[in-house]
MARRO-414065 format. One record per residue (C-alpha): z, y, x; residue in one letter. Coordinates in steps of 0.001 Angstrom, whole numbers. Layout:
! MARRO-414065
R       up    north     east  resn
R        Z        Y        X     a
...
This chain:
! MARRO-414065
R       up    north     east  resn
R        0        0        0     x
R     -970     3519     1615     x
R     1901     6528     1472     x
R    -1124     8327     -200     x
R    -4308     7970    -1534     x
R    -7133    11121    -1504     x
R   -10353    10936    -4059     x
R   -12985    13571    -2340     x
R   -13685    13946     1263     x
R   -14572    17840     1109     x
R   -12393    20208     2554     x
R    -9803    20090      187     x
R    -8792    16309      429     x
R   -10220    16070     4171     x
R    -7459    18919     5279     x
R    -5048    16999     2989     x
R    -5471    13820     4646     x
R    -4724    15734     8116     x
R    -1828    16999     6670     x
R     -485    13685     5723     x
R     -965    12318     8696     x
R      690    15061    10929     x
R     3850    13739     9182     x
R     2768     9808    10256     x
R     1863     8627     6397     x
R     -954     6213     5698     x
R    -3867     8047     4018     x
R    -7042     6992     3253     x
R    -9661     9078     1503     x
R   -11991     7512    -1081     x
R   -15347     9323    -1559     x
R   -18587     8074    -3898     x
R   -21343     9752     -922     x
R   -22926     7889     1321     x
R   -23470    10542     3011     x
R   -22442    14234     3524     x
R   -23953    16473     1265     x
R   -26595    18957     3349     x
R   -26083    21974      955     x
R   -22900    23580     2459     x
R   -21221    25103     -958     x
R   -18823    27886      882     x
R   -20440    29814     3912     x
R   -17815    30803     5838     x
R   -13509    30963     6032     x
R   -10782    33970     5033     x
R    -8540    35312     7743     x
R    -5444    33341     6193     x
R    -7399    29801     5764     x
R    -8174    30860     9290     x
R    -4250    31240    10202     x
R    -3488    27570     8235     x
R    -5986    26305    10585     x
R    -4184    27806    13545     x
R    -1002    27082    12492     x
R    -1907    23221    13046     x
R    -3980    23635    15939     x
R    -7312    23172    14306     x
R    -9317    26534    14455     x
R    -9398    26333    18140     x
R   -11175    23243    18688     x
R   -13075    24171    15431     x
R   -13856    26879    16889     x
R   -15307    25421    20224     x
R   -18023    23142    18126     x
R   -20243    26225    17843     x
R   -21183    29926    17362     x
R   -19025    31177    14291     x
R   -19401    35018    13925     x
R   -15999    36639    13522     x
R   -16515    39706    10614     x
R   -13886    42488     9347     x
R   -13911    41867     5847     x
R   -15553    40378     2816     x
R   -17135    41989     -859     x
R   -16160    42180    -4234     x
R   -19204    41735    -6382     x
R   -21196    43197    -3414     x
R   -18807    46132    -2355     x
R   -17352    46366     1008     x
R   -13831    45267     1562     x
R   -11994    45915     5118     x
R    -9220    43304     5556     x
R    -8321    44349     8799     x
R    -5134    46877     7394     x
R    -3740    43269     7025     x
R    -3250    42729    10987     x
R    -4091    39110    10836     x
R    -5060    37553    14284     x
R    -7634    35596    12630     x
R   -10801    37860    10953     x
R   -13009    35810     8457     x
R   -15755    33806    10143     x
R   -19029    32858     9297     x
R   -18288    28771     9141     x
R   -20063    26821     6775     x
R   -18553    24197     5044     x
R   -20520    21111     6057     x
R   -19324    21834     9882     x
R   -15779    22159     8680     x
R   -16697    18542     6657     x
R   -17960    17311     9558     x
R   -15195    18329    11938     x
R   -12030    17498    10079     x
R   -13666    14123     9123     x
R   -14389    12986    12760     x
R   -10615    13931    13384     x
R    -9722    11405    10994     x
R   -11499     8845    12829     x
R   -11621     5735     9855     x
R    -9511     7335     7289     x
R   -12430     8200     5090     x
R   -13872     5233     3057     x
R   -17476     6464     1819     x
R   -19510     4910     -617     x
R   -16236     4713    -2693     x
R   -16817     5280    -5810     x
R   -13837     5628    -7949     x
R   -13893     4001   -11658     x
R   -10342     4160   -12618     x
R    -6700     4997   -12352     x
R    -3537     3078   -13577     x
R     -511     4914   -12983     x
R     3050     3289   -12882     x
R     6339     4032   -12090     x
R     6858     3452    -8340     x
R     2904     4099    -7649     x
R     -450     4554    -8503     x
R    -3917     1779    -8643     x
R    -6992     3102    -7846     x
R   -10062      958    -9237     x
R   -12959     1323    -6655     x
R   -16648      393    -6422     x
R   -17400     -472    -2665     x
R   -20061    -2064     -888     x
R   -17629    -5425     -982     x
R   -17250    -5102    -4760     x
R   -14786    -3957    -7069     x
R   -11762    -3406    -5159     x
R    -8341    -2162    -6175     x
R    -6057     -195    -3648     x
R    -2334      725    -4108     x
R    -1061     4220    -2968     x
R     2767     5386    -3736     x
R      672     9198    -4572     x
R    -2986     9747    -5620     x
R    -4592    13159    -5025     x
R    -8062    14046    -6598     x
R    -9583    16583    -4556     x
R   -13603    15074    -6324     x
R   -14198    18542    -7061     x
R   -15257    20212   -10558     x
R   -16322    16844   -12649     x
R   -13219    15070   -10919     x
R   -13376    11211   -11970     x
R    -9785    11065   -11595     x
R    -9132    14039   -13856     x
R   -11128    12186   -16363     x
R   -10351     8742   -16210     x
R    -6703    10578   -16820     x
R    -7969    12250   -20234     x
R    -6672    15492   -18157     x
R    -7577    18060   -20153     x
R    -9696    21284   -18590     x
R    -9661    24363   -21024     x
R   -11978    27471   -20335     x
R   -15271    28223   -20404     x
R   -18439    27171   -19587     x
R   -21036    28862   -17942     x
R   -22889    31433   -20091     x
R   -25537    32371   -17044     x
R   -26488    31236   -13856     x
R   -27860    32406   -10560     x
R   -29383    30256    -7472     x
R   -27912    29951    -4108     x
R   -30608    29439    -1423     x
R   -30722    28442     1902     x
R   -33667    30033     3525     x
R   -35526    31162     6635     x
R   -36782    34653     5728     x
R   -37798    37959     7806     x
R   -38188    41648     6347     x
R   -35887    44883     6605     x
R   -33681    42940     3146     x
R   -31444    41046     6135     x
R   -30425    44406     7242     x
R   -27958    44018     4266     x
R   -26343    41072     5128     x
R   -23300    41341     6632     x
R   -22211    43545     3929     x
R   -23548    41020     1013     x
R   -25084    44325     -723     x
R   -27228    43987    -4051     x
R   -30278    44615    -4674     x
R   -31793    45116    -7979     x
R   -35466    44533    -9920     x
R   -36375    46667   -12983     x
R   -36148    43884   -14950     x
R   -32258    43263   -14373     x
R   -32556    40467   -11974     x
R   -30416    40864    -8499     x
R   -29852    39572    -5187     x
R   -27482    39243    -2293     x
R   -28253    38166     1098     x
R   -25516    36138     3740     x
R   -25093    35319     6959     x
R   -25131    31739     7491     x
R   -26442    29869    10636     x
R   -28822    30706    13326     x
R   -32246    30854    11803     x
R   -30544    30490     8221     x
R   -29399    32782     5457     x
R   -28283    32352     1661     x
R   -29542    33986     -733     x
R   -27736    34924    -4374     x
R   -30195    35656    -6846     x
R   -29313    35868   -10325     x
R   -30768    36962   -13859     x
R   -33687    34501   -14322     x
R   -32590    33470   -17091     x
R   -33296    29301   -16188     x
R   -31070    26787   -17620     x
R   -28443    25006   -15228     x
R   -30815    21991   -15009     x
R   -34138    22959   -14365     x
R   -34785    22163   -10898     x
R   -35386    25590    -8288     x
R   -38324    25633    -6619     x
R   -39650    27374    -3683     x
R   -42429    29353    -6108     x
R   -39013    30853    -7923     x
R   -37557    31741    -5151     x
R   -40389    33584    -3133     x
R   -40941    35582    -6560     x
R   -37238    36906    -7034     x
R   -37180    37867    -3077     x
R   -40269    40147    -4002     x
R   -39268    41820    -7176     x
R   -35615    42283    -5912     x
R   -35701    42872    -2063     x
R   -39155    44570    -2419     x
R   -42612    44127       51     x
R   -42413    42508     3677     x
R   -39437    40490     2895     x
R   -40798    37150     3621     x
R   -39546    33587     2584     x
R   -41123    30685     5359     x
R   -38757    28417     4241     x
R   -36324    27328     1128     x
R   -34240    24548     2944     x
R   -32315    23876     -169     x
R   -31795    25650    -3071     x
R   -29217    25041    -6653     x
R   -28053    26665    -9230     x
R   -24641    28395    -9885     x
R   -23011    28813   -13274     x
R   -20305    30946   -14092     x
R   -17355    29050   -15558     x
R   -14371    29194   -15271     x
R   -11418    26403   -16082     x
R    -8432    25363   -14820     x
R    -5404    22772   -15731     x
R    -2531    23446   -17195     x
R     -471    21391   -14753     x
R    -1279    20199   -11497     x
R      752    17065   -11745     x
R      487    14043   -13777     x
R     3647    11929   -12557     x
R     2348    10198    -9020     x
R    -1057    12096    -9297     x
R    -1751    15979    -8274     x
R    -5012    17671    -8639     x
R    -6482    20049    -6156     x
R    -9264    22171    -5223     x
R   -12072    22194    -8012     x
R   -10530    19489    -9758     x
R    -7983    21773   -10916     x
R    -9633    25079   -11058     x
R   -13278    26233   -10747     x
R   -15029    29648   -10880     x
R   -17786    31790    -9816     x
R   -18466    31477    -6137     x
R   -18026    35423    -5750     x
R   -16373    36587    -2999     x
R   -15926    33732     -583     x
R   -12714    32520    -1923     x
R   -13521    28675    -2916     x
R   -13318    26524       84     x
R    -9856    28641      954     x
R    -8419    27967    -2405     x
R    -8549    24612    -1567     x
R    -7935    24214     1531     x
R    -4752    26287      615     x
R    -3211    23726    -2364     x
R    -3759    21097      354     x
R    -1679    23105     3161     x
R     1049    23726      402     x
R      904    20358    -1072     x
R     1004    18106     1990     x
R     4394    18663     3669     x
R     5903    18210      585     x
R     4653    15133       -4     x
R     5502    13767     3124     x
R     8896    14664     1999     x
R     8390    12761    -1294     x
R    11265    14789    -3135     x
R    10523    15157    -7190     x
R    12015    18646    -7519     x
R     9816    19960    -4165     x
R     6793    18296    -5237     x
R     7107    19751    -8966     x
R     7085    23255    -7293     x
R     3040    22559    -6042     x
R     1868    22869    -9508     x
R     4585    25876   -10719     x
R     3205    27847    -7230     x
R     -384    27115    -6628     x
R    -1434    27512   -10455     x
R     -710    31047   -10757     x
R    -2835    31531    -7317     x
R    -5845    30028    -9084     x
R    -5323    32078   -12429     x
R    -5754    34988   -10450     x
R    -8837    34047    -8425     x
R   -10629    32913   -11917     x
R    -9766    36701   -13286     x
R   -11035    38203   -10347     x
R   -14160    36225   -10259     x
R   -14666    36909   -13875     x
R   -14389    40785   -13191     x
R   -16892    40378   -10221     x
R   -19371    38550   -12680     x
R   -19339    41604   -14765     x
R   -19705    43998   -12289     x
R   -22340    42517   -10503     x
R   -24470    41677   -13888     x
R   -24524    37841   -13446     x
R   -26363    37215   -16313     x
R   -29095    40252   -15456     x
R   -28837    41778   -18908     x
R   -29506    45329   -16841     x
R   -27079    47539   -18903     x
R   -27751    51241   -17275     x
R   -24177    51647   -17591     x
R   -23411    48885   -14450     x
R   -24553    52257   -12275     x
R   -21930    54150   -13200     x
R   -19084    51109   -13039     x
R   -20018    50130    -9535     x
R   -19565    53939    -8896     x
R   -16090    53939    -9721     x
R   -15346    50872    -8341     x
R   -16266    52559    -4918     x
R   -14666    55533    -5487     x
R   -11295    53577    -6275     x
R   -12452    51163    -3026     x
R   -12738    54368     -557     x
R    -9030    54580    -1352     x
R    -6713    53080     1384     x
R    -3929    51787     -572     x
R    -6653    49993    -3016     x
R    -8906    49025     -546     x
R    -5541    47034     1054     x
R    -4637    45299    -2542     x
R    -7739    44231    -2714     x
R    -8341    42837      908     x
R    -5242    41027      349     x
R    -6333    39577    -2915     x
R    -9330    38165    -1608     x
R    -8258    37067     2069     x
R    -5418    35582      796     x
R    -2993    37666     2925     x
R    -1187    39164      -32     x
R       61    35747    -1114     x
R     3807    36175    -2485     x
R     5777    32915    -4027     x
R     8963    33357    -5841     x
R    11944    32545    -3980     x
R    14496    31653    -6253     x
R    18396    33064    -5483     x
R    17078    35302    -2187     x
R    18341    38931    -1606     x
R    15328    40655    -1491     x
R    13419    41544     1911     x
R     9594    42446     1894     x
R     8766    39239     3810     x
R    10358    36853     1495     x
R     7975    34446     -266     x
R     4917    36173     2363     x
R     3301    34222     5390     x
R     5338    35247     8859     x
R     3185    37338    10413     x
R     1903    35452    13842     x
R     4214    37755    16121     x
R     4739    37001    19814     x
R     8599    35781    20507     x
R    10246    36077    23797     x
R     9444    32229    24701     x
R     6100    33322    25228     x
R     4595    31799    22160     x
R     3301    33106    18761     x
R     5151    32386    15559     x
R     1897    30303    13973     x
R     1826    28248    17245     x
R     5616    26563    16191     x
R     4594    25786    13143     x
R     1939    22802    14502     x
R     4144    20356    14680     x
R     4385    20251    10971     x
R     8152    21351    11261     x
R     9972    24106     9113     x
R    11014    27300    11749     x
R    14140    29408    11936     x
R    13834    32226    13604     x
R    17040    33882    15267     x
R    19308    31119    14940     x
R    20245    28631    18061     x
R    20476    25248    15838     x
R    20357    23439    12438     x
R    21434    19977    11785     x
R    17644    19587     9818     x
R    15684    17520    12117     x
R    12630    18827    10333     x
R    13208    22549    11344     x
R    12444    23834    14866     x
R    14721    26722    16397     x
R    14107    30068    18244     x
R    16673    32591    18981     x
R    14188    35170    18370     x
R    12862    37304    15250     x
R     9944    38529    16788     x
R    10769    42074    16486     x
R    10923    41838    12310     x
R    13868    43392    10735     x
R    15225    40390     9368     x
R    19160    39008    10144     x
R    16759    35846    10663     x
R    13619    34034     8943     x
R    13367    30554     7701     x
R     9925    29544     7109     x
R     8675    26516     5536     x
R     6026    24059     6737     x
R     2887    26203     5327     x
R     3953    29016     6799     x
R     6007    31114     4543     x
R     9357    32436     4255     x
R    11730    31127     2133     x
R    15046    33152     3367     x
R    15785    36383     5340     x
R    19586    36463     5355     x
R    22594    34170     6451     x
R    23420    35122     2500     x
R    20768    33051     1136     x
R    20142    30413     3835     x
R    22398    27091     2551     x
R    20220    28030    -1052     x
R    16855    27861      763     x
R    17489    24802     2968     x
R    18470    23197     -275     x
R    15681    23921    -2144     x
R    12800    23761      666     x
R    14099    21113     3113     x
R    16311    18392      614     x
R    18210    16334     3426     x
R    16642    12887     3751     x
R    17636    11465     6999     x
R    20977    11651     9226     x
R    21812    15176    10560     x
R    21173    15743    14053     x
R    20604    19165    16095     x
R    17914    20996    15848     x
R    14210    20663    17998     x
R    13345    23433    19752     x
């Protein structure tokens, strides 16, 4: 019987499954693809999914397996955001998600199990059966947790009768991967749009030498019909205008708009993450990090298999979602997704950049879409601005940076010489924050500032499951 099992080998469940096995469980990963899919969904990584990556000592040798622009800041619906008033270490980078696939999985060396396809799931009490069609058959493996990370038509979530309330897409746009030349790339690092007269639009991303995406929306085709390269050379004329030149569509889908998301994000023994809880509009980059980011809060906790701590995933990571499907939803209106060419768009987008040339709202929302401005409730704290925040990756006086402790999978306490928690690792030193002292869990944020609320917090984030012993430093 494996500690856990994963269903989906995309970023989500392939960061889980490195997670889980930081803490020495038995993983394996179950996915229905022979093969890797060649159409890389999410282009590139947010500065924090870029510090979760550090803080396990992934981005570097990511990092190493190729040429991954580093860029300031992202776009809401095609404005310019700066996220650099956040004063990450890590900018946003230009990785697409088939190299992050492809890296992550090689790490796991035979953890993933492809051409699995899954056909059903029988919960019980003390674990959960996952019903598999394999190359050798019909086989049935035994995990004490299931995760479906099998994206947005998640077999798990169905087999399950999981419900998934919201909407379906009312429009849809095509994502492109093309070779192209003409004065239109000059847009796109800034992922501007570009409009037709007759309401259709287009945005233009960086994406690998010799490569770049295209967003083009407002055709009006349904979800189904097949894009073709005819389609695609038309829209890049009428939007981008003469001597912007397709050679090439290397792949090309279509996009929808909807947005759903589960109530709950456990079902006894079985959590949902990634697009099997939540999907949206691809606007804005933030997909892939979503993910990646219920697998980095979902993992150490359960390694530590404790009901109450695992029951806080679902209570913490669904309101994150919620708020990326509202943004999204704004961004589909203020772009024009559906191309209806309303003369009053002009005027909105207007505003928008007026409000955006604002400091103070140019920060909320570069922390909204980076991820930076994450905040979760921390229960019976006093109050301190860094409570419930990621630690900021300051150097201590041991010559290290704060996100660099935190790759051994290990809570950290900051200013304090020992614990009798195995699990936490020690550092008489605060970094220069003005904090009594800073307890931060696994993922990377702080869960107490004060020797008032300390006991509380251990209590809560690290329940005591072995034999005391001092702390590692």
């Amino acid at each position: 019987m494996f500690d856990v099992i994963v269903v989906g080998a995309g970023p989500t469940g392939l960061f889980l499954a490195s997670e889980l096995r930081l803490y020495g469980l038995s993983v394996v990963v179950l996915e229905a693809l022979a093969q890797r899919s060649p159409f890389a969904r999410a282009g590139g990584i947010q500065p924090r999914t870029a510090e979760i990556l550090d803080q396990r000592g992934v981005l570097e040798p990511l990092l190493a397996t190729g040429d991954y622009p580093a860029y300031g800041g992202g776009h809401f619906a095609g404005l310019s955001v700066d996220f650099r008033s956040w004063g990450s270490r890590q900018p946003a980078r230009i990785i697409v998600q088939d190299r992050i696939e492809e890296f992550l999985e090689r790490r796991l060396a035979n953890v993933v199990r492809r051409e699995h396809r899954l056909v059903s799931v029988v919960p019980a009490d003390d674990h959960v059966t996952a019903v598999v069609d394999s190359p050798q058959g019909t086989v049935e493996l035994r995990g004490r947790y299931l995760v479906a990370a099998d994206g947005a038509h998640s077999a798990v979530r169905k087999t399950l009768g999981i419900e998934f309330p919201g909407r379906d897409s009312s429009a849809t746009a095509v994502a492109a991967d093309v070779r192209m030349t003409g004065p239109a790339l000059s847009a796109r690092r800034h992922a501007e749009v570009s409009r037709a007269s007759d309401g259709r639009w287009g945005m233009i991303f960086e994406l690998r030498e010799g490569e770049v995406r295209l967003a083009l929306g407002g055709g009006g085709h349904d979800r189904q019909e097949p894009v073709t390269a005819a389609e695609v050379r038309d829209a890049v004329a009428a939007i981008f205008g003469d001597g912007n030149d397709v050679h090439e569509v290397i792949r090309a889908v279509r996009i929808g708009d909807a947005a759903r998301q589960v109530e709950n994000y456990r079902h006894g023994r079985v959590f949902l993450a990634g697009d099997a809880a939540h999907v949206h509009l691809p606007m804005g980059g933030q997909g892939l990090n979503l993910g990646v980011q219920d697998a980095a809060n979902l993992g150490w906790k359960l390694a530590r298999g404790d009901d109450e701590l695992l029951d806080t995933y679902s209570t913490e990571r669904h309101p994150v979602a919620a708020r990326v499907l509202q943004n999204t939803q704004a961004q589909s209106l203020l772009v024009d997704f559906a191309g209806t060419g309303t003369p009053d768009l002009t005027a909105m987008r207007a505003i928008f950049q007026s409000m955006l040339d604002i400091p103070e709202t140019m920060h909320f929302f570069a922390g909204m879409l980076s991820g930076l401005d994450l905040r979760y409730e921390m229960p019976d704290q006093p109050e301190h601005p860094l409570l419930g925040r990621r630690i900021p990756d300051v150097d201590l006086r041991n010559g290290m940076r704060a996100h660099e402790l935190l790759r051994s999978g290990n809570g950290l306490l900051l200013g304090l010489a020992a614990t009798d928690h195995t699990d936490i690792s020690c550092v008489e030193d605060v970094g220069g924050l003005d904090a009594e002292l800073l307890l931060v869990r696994p993922d990377g944020y702080v869960c107490a500032t004060s020797f008032a609320g300390l006991d509380k917090a251990l209590a809560r984030w690290f329940p005591t499951t072995q034999s005391d012993s001092d702390c590692v430093v």
